[in-house]
N, C-alpha and C positions, 0 to 999 in steps of 0.2 A: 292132482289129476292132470292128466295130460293133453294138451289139445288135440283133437281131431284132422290128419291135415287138410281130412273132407272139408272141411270149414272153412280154409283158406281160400279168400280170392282166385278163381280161375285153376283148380284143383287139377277137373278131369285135364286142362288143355296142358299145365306146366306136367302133368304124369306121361303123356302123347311125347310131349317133347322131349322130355328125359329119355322116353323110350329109344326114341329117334338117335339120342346124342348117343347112346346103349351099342344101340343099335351100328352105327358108324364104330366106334373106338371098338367093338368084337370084330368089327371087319377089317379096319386098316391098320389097327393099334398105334401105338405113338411112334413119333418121328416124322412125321409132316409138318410141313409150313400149315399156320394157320389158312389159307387157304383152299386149300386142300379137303380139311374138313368142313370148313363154309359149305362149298361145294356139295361137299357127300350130305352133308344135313340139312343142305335146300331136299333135294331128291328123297331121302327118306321121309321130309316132312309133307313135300309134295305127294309122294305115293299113297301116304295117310287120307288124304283130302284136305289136308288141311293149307290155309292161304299165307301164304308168305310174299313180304317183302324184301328187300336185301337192298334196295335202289333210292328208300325214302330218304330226300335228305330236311333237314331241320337248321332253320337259321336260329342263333341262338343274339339273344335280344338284351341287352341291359341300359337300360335307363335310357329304355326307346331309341336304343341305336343298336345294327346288327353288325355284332363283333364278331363272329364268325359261322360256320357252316358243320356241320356233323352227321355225319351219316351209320346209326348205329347197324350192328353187325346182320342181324337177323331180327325182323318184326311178323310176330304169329298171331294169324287172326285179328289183325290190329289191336289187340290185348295184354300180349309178353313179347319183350324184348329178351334178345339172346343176347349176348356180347359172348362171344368164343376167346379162349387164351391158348397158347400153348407155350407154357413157361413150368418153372421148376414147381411153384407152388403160386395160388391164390395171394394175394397181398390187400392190403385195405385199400389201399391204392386203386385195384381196381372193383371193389366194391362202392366205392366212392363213384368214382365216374360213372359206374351202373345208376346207382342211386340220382345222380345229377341227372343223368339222360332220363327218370323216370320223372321225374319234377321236373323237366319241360317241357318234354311231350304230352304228357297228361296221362299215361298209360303208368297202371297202377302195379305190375309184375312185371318182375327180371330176374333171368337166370344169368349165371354166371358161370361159363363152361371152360373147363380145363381139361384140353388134350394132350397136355405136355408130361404128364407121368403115363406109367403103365396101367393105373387104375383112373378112371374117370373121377373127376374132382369137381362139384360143382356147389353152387350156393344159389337160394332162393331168397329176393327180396321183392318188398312192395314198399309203395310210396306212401310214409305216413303223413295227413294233410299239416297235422303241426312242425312236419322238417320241411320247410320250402326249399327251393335251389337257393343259392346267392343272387344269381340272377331270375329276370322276367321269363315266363314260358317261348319256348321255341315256338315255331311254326313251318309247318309241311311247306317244302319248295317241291310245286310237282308241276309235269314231270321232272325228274330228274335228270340234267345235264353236266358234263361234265365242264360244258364249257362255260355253265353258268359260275361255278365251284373258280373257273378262271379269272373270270371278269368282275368277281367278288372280290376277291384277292388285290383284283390289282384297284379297286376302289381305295382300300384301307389304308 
């Protein structure tokens, strides 16, 4: 029997989003820098109503010391993370780092979005509580500065 995706964690909001990401790669198709369609799918998610971040940044923390800083790609409804690619193909690699940034933000859904072929390429994940990160959970640096991301840096 097959699962229901209604069933999944934050169903209707990753459907809105998917539409959004749809929505962008019918209009511009590939060949852009990731940026590009950062961009186009703030504005399609925004026109939705729906709340987006793109600015949150996250210290990330191990063994009560903060080793570095990360700021993931797109945060929706404080709920799903997007991370965008635009490369040949999906790799576990960046599965991986999705799944990291879900275990330490605390945010339980991640899309995984690939702009880089002619057909939209994506992958849905959630954070299961028995895979922890390696490290401690991150924690929101707000607001976000870029000069803070500087004066971090030069701490280390």
């Amino acid at each position: 029997m097959q699962d229901d995706i209604s069933d999944l964690p934050h169903s209707a909001l990753t459907k809105k989003i998917l539409q959004s990401c749809f929505e962008v790669m019918n209009t511009l198709g590939c060949g852009f820098l990731e940026s590009v369609y950062k961009n186009a799918l703030i504005i399609a998610l925004v026109d939705k109503g729906l709340s987006v971040h793109t600015d949150k940044g996250f210290e990330v923390i191990f063994k009560h010391r903060k080793i570095g800083l990360f700021v993931p790609d797109v945060i929706v409804e404080n709920s799903v993370i997007v991370e965008l690619k635009c490369c040949e193909h999906l790799l576990a690699e960046h599965q991986a780092q999705l799944i990291n940034y879900l275990a330490v933000t605390n945010v339980h859904v991640g899309l995984l979005v690939n702009f880089g072929k002619r057909r939209l390429e994506y992958k849905r994940t959630h954070r299961h509580p028995a895979h922890p990160a390696a490290c401690d959970p991150a924690y929101p640096v707000l607001p976000w500065d870029k000069t803070v991301g500087r004066a971090y840096e030069a701490t280390l």
